[in-house]
C-alpha positions as CSV (number, residue, x, y, z in Angstrom):
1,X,200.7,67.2,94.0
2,X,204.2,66.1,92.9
3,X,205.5,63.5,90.6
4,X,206.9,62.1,93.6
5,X,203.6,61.9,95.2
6,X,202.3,60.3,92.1
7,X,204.8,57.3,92.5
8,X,207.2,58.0,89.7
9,X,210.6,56.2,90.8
10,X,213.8,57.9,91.8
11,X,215.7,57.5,88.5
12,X,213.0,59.2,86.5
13,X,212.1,62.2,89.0
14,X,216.1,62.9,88.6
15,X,215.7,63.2,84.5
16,X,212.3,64.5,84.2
17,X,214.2,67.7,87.0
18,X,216.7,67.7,84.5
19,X,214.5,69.3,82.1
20,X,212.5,71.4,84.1
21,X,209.4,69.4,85.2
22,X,208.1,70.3,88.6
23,X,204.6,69.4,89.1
24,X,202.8,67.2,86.9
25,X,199.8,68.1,84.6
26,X,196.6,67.3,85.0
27,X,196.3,64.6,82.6
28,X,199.3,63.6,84.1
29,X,197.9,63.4,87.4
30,X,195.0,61.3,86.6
31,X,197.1,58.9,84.4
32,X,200.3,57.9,86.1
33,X,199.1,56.6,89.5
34,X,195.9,54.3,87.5
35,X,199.3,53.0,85.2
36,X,201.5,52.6,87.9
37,X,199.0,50.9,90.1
38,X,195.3,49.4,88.4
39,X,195.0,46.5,86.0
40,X,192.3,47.9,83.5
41,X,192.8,49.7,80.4
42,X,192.7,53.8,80.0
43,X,191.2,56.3,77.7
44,X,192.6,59.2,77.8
45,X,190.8,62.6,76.3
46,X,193.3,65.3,76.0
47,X,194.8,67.9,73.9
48,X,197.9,68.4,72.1
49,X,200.3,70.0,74.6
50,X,198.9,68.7,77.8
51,X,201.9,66.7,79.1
52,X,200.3,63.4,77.2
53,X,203.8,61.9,76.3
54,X,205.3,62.1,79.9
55,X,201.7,60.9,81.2
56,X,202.3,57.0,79.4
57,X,206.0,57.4,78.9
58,X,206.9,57.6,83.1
59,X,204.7,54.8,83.9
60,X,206.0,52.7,80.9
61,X,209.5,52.9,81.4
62,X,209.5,52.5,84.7
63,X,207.4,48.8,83.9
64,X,209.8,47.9,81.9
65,X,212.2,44.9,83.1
66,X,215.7,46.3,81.8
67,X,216.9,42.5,82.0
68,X,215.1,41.6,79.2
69,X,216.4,42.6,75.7
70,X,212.8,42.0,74.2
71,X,209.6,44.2,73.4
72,X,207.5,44.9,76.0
73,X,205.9,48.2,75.1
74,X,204.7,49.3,72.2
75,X,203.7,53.0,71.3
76,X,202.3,53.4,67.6
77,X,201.8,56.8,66.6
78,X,200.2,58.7,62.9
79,X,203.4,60.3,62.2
80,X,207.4,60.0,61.0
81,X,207.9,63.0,62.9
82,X,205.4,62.1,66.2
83,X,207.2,58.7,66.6
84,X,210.2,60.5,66.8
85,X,209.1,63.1,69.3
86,X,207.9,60.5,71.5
87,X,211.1,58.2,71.4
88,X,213.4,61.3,71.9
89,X,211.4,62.5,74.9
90,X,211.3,58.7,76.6
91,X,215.3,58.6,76.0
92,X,215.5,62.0,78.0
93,X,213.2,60.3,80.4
94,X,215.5,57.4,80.9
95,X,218.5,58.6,80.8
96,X,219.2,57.7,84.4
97,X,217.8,53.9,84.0
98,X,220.6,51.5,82.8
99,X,220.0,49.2,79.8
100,X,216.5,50.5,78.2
101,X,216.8,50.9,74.8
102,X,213.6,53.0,73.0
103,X,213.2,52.1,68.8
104,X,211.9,54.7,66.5
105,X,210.6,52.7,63.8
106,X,209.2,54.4,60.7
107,X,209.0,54.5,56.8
108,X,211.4,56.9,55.2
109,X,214.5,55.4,57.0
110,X,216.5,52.7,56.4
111,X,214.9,49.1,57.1
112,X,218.0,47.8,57.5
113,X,219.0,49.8,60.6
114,X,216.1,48.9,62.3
115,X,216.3,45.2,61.7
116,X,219.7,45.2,63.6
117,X,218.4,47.3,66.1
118,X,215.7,44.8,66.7
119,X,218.3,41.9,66.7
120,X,220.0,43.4,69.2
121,X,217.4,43.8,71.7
122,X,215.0,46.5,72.5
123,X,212.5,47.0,75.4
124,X,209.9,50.0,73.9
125,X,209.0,50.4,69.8
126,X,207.7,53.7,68.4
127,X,206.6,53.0,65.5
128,X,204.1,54.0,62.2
129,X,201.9,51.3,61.5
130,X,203.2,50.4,58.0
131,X,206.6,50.0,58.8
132,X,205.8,47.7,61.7
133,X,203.8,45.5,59.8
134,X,206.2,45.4,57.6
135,X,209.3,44.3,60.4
136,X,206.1,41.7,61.6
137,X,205.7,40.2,58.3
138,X,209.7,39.6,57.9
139,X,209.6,38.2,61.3
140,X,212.0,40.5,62.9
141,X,209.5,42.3,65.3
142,X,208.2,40.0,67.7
143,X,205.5,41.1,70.0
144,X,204.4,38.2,72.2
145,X,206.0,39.7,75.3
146,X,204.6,42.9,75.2
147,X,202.3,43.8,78.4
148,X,201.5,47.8,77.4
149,X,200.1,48.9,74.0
150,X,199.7,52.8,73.0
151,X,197.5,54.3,70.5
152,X,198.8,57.9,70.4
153,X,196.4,60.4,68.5
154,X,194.2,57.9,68.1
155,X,191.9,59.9,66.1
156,X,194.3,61.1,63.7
157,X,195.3,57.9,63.0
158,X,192.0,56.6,61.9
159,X,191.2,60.3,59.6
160,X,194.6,58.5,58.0
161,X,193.1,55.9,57.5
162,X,194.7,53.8,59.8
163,X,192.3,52.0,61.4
164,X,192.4,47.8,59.1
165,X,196.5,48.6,59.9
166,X,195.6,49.2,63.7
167,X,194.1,46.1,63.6
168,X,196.2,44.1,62.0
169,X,199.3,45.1,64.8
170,X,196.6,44.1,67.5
171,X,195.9,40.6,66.4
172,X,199.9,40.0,67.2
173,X,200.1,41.5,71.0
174,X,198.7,39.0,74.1
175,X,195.4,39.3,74.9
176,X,196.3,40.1,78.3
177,X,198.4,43.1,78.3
178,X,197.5,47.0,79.3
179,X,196.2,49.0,76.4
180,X,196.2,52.7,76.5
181,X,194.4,55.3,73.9
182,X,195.1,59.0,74.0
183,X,192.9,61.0,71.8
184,X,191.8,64.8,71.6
185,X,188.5,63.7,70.5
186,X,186.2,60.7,71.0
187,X,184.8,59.9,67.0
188,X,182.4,56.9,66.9
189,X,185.2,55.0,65.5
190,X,187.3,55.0,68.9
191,X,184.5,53.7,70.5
192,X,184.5,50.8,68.7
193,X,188.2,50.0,68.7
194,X,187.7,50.2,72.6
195,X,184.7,48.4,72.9
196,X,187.0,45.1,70.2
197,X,190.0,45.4,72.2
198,X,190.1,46.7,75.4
199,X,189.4,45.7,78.3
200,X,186.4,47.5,81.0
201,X,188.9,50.4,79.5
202,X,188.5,53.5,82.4
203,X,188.5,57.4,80.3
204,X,189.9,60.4,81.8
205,X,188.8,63.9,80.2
206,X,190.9,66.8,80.5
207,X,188.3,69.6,79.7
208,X,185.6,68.3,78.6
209,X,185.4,66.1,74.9
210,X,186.1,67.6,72.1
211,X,186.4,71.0,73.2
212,X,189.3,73.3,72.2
213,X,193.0,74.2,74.5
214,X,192.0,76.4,77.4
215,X,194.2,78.5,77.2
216,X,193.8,79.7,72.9
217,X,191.5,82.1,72.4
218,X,189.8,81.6,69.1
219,X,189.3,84.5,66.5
220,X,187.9,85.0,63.0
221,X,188.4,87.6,60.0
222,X,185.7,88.0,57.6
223,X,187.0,88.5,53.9
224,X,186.4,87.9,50.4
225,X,188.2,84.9,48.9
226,X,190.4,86.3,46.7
227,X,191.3,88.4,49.6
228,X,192.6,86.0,51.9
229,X,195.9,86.4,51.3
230,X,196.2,89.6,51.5
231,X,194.7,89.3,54.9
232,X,197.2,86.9,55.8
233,X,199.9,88.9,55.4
234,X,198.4,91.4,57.0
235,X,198.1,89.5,59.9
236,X,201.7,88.7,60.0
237,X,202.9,92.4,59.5
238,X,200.5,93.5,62.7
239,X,202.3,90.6,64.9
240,X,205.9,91.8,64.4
241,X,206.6,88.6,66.9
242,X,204.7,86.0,64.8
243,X,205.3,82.7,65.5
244,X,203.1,80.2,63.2
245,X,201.5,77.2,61.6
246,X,199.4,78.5,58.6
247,X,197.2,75.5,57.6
248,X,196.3,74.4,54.3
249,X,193.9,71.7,53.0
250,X,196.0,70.7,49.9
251,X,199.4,70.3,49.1
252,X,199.1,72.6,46.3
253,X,198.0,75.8,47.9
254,X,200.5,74.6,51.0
255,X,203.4,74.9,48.6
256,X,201.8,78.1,46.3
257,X,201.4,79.8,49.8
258,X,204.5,79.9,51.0
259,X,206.1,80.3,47.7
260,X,203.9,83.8,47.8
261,X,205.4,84.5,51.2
262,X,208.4,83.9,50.1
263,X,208.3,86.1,47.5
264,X,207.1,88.9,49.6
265,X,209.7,88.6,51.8
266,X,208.4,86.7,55.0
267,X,210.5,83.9,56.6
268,X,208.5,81.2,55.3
269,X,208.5,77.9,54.1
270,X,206.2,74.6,53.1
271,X,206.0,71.5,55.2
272,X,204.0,68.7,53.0
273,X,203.7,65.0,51.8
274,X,205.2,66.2,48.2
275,X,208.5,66.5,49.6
276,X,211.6,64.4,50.7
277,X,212.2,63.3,54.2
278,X,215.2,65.1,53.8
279,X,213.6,68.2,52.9
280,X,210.8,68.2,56.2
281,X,213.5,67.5,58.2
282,X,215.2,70.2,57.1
283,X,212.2,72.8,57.0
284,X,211.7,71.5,60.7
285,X,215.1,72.5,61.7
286,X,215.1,76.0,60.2
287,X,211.7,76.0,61.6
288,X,212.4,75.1,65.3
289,X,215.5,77.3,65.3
290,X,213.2,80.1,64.6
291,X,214.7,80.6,60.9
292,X,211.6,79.9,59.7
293,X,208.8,81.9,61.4
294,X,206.0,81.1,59.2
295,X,205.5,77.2,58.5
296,X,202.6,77.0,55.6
297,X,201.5,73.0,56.7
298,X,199.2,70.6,55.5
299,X,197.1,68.5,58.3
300,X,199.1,66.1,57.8
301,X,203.0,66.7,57.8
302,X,202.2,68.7,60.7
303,X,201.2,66.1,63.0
304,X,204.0,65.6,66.0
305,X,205.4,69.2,65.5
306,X,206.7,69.6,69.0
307,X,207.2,73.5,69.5
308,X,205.4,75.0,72.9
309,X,206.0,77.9,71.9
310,X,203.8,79.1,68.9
311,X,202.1,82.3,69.0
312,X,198.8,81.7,66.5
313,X,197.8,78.8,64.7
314,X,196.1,80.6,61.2
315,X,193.5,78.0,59.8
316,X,193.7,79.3,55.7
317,X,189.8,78.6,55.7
318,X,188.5,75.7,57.8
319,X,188.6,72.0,57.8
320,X,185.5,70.1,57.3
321,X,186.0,67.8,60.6
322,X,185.8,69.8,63.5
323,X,188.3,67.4,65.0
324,X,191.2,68.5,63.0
325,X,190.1,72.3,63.5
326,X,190.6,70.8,67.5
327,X,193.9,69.4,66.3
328,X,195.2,72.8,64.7
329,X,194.1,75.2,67.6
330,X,196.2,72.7,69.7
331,X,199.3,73.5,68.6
332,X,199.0,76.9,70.2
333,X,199.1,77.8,73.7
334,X,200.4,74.6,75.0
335,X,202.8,74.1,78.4
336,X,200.9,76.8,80.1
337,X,201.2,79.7,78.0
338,X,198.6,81.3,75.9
339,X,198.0,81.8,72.1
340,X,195.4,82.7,69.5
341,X,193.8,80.1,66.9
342,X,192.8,82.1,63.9
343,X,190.6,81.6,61.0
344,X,190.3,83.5,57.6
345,X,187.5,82.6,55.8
346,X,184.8,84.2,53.5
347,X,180.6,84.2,54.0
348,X,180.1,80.9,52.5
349,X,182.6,79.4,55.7
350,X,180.3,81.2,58.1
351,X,177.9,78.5,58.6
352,X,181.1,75.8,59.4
353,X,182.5,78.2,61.6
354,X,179.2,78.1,63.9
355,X,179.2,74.3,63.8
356,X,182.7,74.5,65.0
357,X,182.1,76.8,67.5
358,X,178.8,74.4,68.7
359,X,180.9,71.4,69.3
360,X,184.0,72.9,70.8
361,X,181.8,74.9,73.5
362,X,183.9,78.2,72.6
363,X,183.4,81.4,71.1
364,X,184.8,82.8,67.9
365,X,185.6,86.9,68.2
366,X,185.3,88.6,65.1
367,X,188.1,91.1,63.8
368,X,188.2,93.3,61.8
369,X,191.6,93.3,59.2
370,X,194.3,95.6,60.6
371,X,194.4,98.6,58.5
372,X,197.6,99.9,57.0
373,X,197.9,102.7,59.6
374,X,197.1,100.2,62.5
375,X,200.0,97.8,61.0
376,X,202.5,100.9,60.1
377,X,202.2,101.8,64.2
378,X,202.5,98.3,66.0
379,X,205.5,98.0,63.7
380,X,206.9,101.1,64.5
381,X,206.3,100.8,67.9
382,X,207.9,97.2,68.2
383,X,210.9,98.6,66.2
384,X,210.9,101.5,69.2
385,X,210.7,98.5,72.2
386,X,213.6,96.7,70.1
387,X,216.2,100.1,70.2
388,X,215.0,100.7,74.0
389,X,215.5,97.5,75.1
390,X,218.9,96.8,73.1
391,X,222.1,96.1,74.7
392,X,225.2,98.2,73.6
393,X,228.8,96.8,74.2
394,X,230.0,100.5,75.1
395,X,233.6,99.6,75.1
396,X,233.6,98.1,71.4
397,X,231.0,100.8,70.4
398,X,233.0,103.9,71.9
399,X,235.4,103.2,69.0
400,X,233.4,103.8,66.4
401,X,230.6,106.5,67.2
402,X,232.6,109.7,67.1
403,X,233.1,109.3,63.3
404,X,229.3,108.7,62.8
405,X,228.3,112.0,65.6
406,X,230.6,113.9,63.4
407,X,228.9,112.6,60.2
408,X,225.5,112.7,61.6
409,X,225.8,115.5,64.4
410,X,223.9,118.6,62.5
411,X,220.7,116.1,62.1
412,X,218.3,116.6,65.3
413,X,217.1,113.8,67.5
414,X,213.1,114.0,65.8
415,X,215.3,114.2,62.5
416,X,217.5,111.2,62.8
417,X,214.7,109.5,64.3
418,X,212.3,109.9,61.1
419,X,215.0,108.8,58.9
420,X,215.7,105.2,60.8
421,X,212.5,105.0,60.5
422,X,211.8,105.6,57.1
423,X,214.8,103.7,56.5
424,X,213.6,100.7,58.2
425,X,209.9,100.5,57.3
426,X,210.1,102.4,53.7
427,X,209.1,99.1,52.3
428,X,206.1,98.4,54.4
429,X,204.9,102.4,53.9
430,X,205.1,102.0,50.4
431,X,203.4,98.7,50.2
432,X,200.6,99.7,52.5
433,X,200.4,103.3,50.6
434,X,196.3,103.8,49.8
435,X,196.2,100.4,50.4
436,X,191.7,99.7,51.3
437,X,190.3,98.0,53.6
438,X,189.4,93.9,53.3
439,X,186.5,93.1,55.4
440,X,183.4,92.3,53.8
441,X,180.7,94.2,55.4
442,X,177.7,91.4,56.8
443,X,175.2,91.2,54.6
444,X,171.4,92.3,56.0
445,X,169.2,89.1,57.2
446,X,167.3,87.2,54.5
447,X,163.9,89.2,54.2
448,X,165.7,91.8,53.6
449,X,167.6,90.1,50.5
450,X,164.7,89.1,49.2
451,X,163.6,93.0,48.5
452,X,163.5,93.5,45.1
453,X,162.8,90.1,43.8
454,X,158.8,89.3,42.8
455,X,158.5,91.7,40.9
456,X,159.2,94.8,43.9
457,X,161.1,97.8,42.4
458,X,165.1,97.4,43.1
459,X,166.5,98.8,46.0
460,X,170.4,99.9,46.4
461,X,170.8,96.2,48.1
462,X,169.6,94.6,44.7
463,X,172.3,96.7,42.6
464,X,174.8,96.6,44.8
465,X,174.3,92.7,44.1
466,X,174.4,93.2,40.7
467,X,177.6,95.0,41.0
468,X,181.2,93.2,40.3
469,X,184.0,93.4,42.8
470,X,186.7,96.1,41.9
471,X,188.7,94.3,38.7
472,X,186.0,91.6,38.5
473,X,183.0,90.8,36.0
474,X,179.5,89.6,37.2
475,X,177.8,86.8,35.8
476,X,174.4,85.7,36.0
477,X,172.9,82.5,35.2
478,X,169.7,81.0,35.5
479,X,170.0,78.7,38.2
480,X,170.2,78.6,42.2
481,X,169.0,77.0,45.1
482,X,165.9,75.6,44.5
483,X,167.4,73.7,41.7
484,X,169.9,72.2,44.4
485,X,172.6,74.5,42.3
486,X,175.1,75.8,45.1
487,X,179.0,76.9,45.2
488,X,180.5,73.5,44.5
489,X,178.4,72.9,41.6
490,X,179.6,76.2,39.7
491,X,183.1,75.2,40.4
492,X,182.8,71.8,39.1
493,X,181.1,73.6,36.2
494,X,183.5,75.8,35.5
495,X,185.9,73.3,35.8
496,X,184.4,70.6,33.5
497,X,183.4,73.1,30.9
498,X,186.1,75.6,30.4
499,X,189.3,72.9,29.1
500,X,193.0,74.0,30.2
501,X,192.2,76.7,31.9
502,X,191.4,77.2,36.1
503,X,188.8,80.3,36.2
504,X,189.2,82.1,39.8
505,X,185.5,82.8,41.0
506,X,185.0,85.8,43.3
507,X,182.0,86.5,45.3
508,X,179.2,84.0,45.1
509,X,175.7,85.0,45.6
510,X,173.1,82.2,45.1
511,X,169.8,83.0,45.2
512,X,166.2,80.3,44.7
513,X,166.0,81.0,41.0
514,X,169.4,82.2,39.6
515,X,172.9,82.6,40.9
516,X,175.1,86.0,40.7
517,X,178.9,85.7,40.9
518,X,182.5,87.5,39.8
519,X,185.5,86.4,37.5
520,X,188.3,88.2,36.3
521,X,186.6,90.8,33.3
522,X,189.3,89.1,31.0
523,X,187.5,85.5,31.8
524,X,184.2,87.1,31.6
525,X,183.2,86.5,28.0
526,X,184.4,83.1,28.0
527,X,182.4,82.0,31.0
528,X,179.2,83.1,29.8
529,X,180.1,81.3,27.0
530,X,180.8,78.2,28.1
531,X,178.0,78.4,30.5
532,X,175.7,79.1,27.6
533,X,176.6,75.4,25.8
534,X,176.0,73.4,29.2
535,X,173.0,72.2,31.5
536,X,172.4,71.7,34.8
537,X,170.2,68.4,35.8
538,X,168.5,68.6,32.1
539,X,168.2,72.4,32.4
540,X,169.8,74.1,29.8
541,X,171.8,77.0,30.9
542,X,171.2,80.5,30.6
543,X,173.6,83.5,31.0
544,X,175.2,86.7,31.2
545,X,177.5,89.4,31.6
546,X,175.1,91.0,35.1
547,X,173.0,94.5,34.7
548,X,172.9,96.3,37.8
549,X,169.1,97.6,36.9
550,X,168.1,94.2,35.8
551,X,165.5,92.5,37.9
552,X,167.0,88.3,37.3
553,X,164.2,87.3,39.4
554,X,161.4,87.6,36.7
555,X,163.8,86.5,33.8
556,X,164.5,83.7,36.0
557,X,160.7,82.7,36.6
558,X,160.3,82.7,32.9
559,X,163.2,80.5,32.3
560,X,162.3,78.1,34.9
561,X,160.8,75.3,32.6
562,X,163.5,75.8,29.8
563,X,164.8,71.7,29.9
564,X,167.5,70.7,27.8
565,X,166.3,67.1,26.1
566,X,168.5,65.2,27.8
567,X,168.2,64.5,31.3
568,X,171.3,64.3,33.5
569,X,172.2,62.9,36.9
570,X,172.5,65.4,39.8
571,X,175.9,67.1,40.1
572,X,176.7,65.8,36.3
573,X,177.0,68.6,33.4
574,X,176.8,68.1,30.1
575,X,177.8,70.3,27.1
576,X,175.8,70.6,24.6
577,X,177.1,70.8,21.1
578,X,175.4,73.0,18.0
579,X,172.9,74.3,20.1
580,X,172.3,77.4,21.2
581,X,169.5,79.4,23.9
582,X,168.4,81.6,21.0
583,X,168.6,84.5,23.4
584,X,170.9,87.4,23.4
């Protein structure tokens, strides 16, 4: 199949073999000819990378009656930097076609510019949705001659919270005009907005929903939390060529992330909501130019990153909606060429990694951390492919290497060797120097846990339980899952009862009557402290520093009807002042 063959006109087959295109995509395939050529609307199920942008953008433009200086297409898209993507790619498109103007229009720019534009005349409008309500409450864009509507990233726009905006720009386009929403996954949500204003709408799924890029194979490294970032950057030093998104849930550990990268040395940088236009767009240059090979992203600001080329996508623990996990691993192994969608998490992500893997239809392969000696190699090694594969301007170089023979000429080959190489990676040897290894070992199965509880002697399991982290302090206190106490509740806990102060937990283990977990020793005494003055759902708390010997489970029992007097909504603690457990 060709694009000629699909019925894309003269003018655009000459641009689109301009910049390389030779035979069209198969979402590409599917969508052009039923634009070119049926009257109903399309759904179109797709990932990031597939060729969606050329898949409405040929058929649109070449709809479009270049006579008239009005709207008649409308593409609205989550993102500042999408919205530009798409109108730079339809200007490349139609840079053969005579009097089509495309309009980018988006907050964070001047309003001003875009008014004139649309005074002027424009056929096509990229826009956000809040700037273009914004030009249709001043009156300036008028949409009663468009015939084509575009929802791009349909789903992203509604986890934006997009959807009353959406709306609102749909009440002022005809009734009768072709709508077209492209989406990498099908939430409830898109149903509905396809089901209110499209019509007998016809979906084409490239894969099959929801599921993950073919071509990004999906991994997984195993690690305690406060060791994730040490396996990140271990990550990066065993891919000499990375290329990479690190995602980030907040802006916070976005920005505290990449200033540690930094710091370390690695060609990093933040990409955010906290910052300036001007700053994104100048992250995104450096980043695009390869300055940058390490872009530490929110969800967010990443949407509309147009780079085919990435080599991993590295999730810094997952996302709670599979659909943006689907969104990350997209960014890898697009235009046909491979990549690898990683995710460092520790045993309490387990469980949402399994979900993931259950609604994407793919497998997650577990790794194990590259070790020091494993990194020191592929390093070496790739420094050994770079001096092979060098090439020498002999001519300018004969000028100066008989000075440095003579200098360096009693050395041997193995000799001058070693020292390049010590030169070049005396850094990395002493960083990784005794450095241990980072995996956490799986735990047995659950009856086997439960060994040494009721009363059973302890076995090695049960102390090694007991037993803090290297640096860390254990804490026990008398609550756990049978009184609906999990992870997020400590946390909160911590956070509501120690003032001024962020606490960084270790290893978790929760148990049915009490709950086992690791702070930094110099946090220790303060914890059990706090924890001592506070309840949890009328339960006053118990604790302390852990014994390994001690068996929690019967001092746990025999706590279990020790209520505080005043009872307390779930999740909600309360301190309680001048009183005390009476226990030491």
């Amino acid at each position: 199949m060709t694009f000629d063959e699909l019925g894309v006109s003269e003018p655009l087959l000459r641009a689109i073999t301009d910049m390389g295109f030779e035979n069209p995509m198969p979402v590409q395939e599917k969508v052009i000819p039923h634009l070119l050529n049926e009257d109903t609307d399309v759904i179109a199920l797709a990932q990031t990378g597939t060729g969606k942008t050329a898949a409405f953008g040929l058929p649109v433009l070449q709809r479009i009656d270049s006579s008239l200086h009005e709207p008649q297409a409308l593409i609205i898209a989550p993102t500042r930097e999408l919205c530009l993507q798409i109108a730079g790619d339809l200007a490349d498109f139609s840079k053969y076609i005579d009097d089509v103007t495309v309009l980018p229009v988006y907050g964070g720019s001047s309003i001003e510019s875009q008014i004139r534009a649309l005074k002027r005349g424009v056929q096509i409008i990229v826009a956000t949705p809040g700037r273009l309500i914004d030009l249709i409450n001043r009156g300036v864009a008028k949409l009663h001659n468009v015939h084509t509507v575009i929802l791009d990233e349909a789903d992203e726009m509604l986890n934006m919270g997009f959807q009353d905006s959406i709306n609102e720009i749909l009440e002022h386009v005809p009734a009768e005009r072709k709508m077209l929403l492209f989406s990498a996954t099908m939430p409830p949500e898109i149903a509905r907005i396809a089901k209110k204003y499209m019509h007998d709408p016809v979906e084409y799924v490239v894969g099959t929903r929801n599921e993950g890029a073919a071509n990004v194979k999906h991994v997984y490294y195993l690690v305690n939390a406060r060791d994730k970032y040490l396996a990140l950057k271990r990550i990066a030093d065993d891919n000499p060529d990375i290329y990479a998104i690190i995602f980030c849930r907040t802006r916070r550990d976005t920005q505290e992330i990449a200033d540690e990268l930094i710091r370390d040395g690695y060609n990093a940088d933040a990409l955010h909501g906290d910052m300036s236009q001007q700053q994104r767009d100048i992250v995104m240059k450096k980043f695009h130019d390869r300055v940058i090979r390490l872009l530490v992203a929110t969800d967010v600001a990443a949407r509309g990153i147009d780079v085919d080329d990435l080599t991993h996508v590295i999730n810094f623990g997952l996302p709670e909606d599979t659909a943006v996990y689907t969104h990350r691993s997209g960014r890898t192994g697009r235009a046909g060429k491979t990549g690898v969608s990683i995710a460092i998490i520790h045993t309490r992500e387990k469980g949402r990694l399994r979900e993931i893997e259950r609604i994407i239809g793919k497998k997650f392969e577990r790794k194990e951390v590259p070790t020091p000696a494993h990194i020191i190699e592929k390093q070496l090694y790739h420094l050994a492919d770079k001096i092979e594969r060098v090439e020498v301007d002999v001519t300018e170089m004969d000028k100066y290497t008989p000075g440095v023979i003579k200098k360096l000429g009693w050395l041997s080959s193995e000799d001058l060797i070693k020292r390049v190489l010590s030169l070049e990676f005396k850094r990395l040897l002493d960083y990784y120097k005794d450095a241990p290894s980072i995996d956490v070992i799986d735990e047995k199965p659950a009856k086997e846990k439960r060994k040494g509880e009721n009363n059973k002697p302890l076995n090695d399991k049960d102390k090694d339980r007991r037993t803090a982290d290297k640096g860390m302090e254990r804490i026990y206190v008398n609550v756990g899952k049978r009184d609906g106490f999990y992870a997020g509740n400590l946390i909160d806990m911590l956070n509501h009862t120690i003032a001024g102060q962020r606490v960084d937990v270790g290893r978790i283990d929760l148990l049915p009557a009490y709950t086992l977990f690791d702070v930094k020793k110099r946090d220790a005494k303060k914890v059990v402290g706090a924890l001592k003055s506070a309840d949890f759902m009328g339960k006053r708390l118990y604790s302390e520093i852990a014994e390994a010997d001690k068996d929690y489970a019967r001092a746990s029992n025999r706590r279990s009807n020790d209520k505080g007097s005043d009872e307390e909504p779930f999740g909600v603690f309360k301190r309680k002042k001048g009183k005390k457990s009476g226990r030491k």
